[in-house]
Structure formats: structure tokens, C-alpha cells
C-alpha positions, 0 to 999 in steps of 0.5 A, spaced: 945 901 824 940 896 827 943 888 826 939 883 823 939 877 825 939 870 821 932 867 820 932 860 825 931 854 822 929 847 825 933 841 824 932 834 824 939 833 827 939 825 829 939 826 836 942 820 840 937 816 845 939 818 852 939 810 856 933 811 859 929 813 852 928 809 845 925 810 838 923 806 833 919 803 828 914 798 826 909 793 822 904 788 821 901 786 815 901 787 807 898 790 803 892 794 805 891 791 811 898 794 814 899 797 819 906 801 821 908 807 826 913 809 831 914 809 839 918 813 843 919 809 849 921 815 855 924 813 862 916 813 864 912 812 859 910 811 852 907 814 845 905 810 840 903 813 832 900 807 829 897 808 822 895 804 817 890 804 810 889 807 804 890 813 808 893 814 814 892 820 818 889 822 825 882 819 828 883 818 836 888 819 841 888 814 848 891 815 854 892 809 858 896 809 866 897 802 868 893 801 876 892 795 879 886 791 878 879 793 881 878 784 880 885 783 882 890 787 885 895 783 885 894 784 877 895 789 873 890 793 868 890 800 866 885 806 866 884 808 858 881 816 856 879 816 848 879 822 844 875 821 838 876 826 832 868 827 829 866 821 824 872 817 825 872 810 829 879 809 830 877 809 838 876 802 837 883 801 835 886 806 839 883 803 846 884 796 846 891 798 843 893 803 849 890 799 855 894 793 853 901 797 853 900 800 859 898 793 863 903 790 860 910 794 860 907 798 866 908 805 862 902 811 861 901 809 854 900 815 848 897 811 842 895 815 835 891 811 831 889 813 825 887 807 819 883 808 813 881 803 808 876 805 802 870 801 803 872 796 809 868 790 810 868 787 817 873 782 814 878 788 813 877 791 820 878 783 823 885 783 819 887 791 821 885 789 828 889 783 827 896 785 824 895 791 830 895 785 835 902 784 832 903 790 833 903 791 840 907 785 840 913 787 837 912 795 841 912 789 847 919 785 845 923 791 843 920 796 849 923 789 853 930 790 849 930 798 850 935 799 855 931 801 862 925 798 858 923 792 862 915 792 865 915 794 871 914 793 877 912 785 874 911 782 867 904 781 865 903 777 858 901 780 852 894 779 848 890 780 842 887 786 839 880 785 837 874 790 836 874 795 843 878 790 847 884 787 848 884 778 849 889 775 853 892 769 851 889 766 857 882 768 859 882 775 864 876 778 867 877 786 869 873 789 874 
């Protein structure tokens, strides 16, 4: 008699956050030029799926690990790799993304970024960039409430997102 075992399933049992991680949800914008995503925040680092358009999806992965700045190393600034997938232009949103998390809580930082919107002009690129700017923004201010999730080992402020890059609220020169 030979036993049979049950097929395995997967769950999507809701697993309790351990106190040095956290997953959340967020959002910037309406209509067509939203984006939204999730975080996962883990004891030393953070990944980041952000989405947004007529048709989100996956164009470009970054890596960014916080280093002291070449300019100055009192300052923090972070090394970024893209991956971009063939025919997407996602980088230029993934980079500046990425970079500014990994500078500003002091985390290696994972973003997937995918934002597609049906014959965008530049006009609708600005204000994906801009609400992706307000995203990173509220990534930074419930990482900061997350148990353990403060930057490390200073605070740097957030910026702005704007194409390939990421504008300080003050002025900043990396080197």
C-alpha cells in the first residue's frame, strides 16, 4: 500500500510584522497620474513596489545602498544600480526613487517601478514624478513610525523627484 500525500497548498495567512519589520501601503495623486504601491521595511532594509498608470507593471528595478558622500562625508548619498526591462523608461523613475530612500533613512533600498500612461506628454510624466515625489515622502514618514525605523545613523531631509534625479529642498551637489 503505497501513501498518498495531500497536494501543499500556499496560504496568504497574515503574518504578524516582527518589531524590526513593517508592510504597508501607499499613494499620491488621482486619476491617471497616481501612483501606489507597497513597502516592506526589514531590520536593514527596504523594497519598495511602486506602480501607477493606465497599466502597471514591472519596467525597472533599482538598488541604492546609502555611502557617505564623495563631496562630503559628513553627508550622506547613496550608490544606485538600475536594471532597466527592453523598451521601458522606468529607470528615470526607479533611480531618483531609490537613491533618495537609501540617502534619507540610511537603508539599502529596492524600488520596482512600473508607471504606464497611454500617449503621455511631458506634462503627464511631470506630474507621475511629482506625485512619485510625494510618495517617497509619505515611504519616509511611516518608515520613521515603524518600530526601529528611524534613519540611520543621522537624519537626512527628504527631496523632490524630478526626471534621473532626486531635488533636495535645499540645494545639494553630489560628488
Amino acid at each position: 500500500m503505497s501513501a498518498r500525500r495531500a497536494p501543499q497548498r500556499a496560504t496568504q495567512a497574515a503574518a504578524a510584522p516582527s518589531p524590526t519589520s513593517a508592510h504597508f501601503g501607499f499613494e499620491a495623486g488621482a486619476g491617471r497620474h497616481r501612483v501606489w504601491g507597497t513597502a516592506f521595511l526589514s531590520q536593514e532594509g527596504l523594497a519598495v513596489n511602486l506602480v501607477g498608470g493606465d497599466q502597471p507593471h514591472i519596467g525597472a528595478v533599482a538598488v541604492s545602498i546609502p555611502r557617505p558622500s564623495l563631496a562630503n562625508p559628513r553627508q550622506r548619498s547613496a550608490s544606485t544600480s538600475v536594471f532597466t526591462v527592453v523598451g521601458h523608461k522606468e529607470d528615470e523613475l526607479a533611480r531618483p526613487v531609490a537613491a533618495e530612500l537609501a540617502r534619507v533613512l540610511g537603508r539599502t533600498t529596492v524600488v520596482v517601478a512600473g508607471v504606464h500612461i497611454r500617449r503621455a506628454r511631458a506634462a503627464d510624466l511631470g506630474k507621475v514624478l511629482e506625485n512619485a515625489g510625494r510618495a517617497v515622502e509619505a515611504i519616509i514618514a511611516r518608515v520613521k513610525q515603524s518600530p526601529g525605523g528611524a534613519p540611520r545613523p543621522r537624519e537626512v531631509r527628504a527631496g523632490t523627484v524630478r526626471a534621473g534625479r532626486v531635488e533636495p529642498g535645499g540645494k545639494r551637489r553630489e560628488g
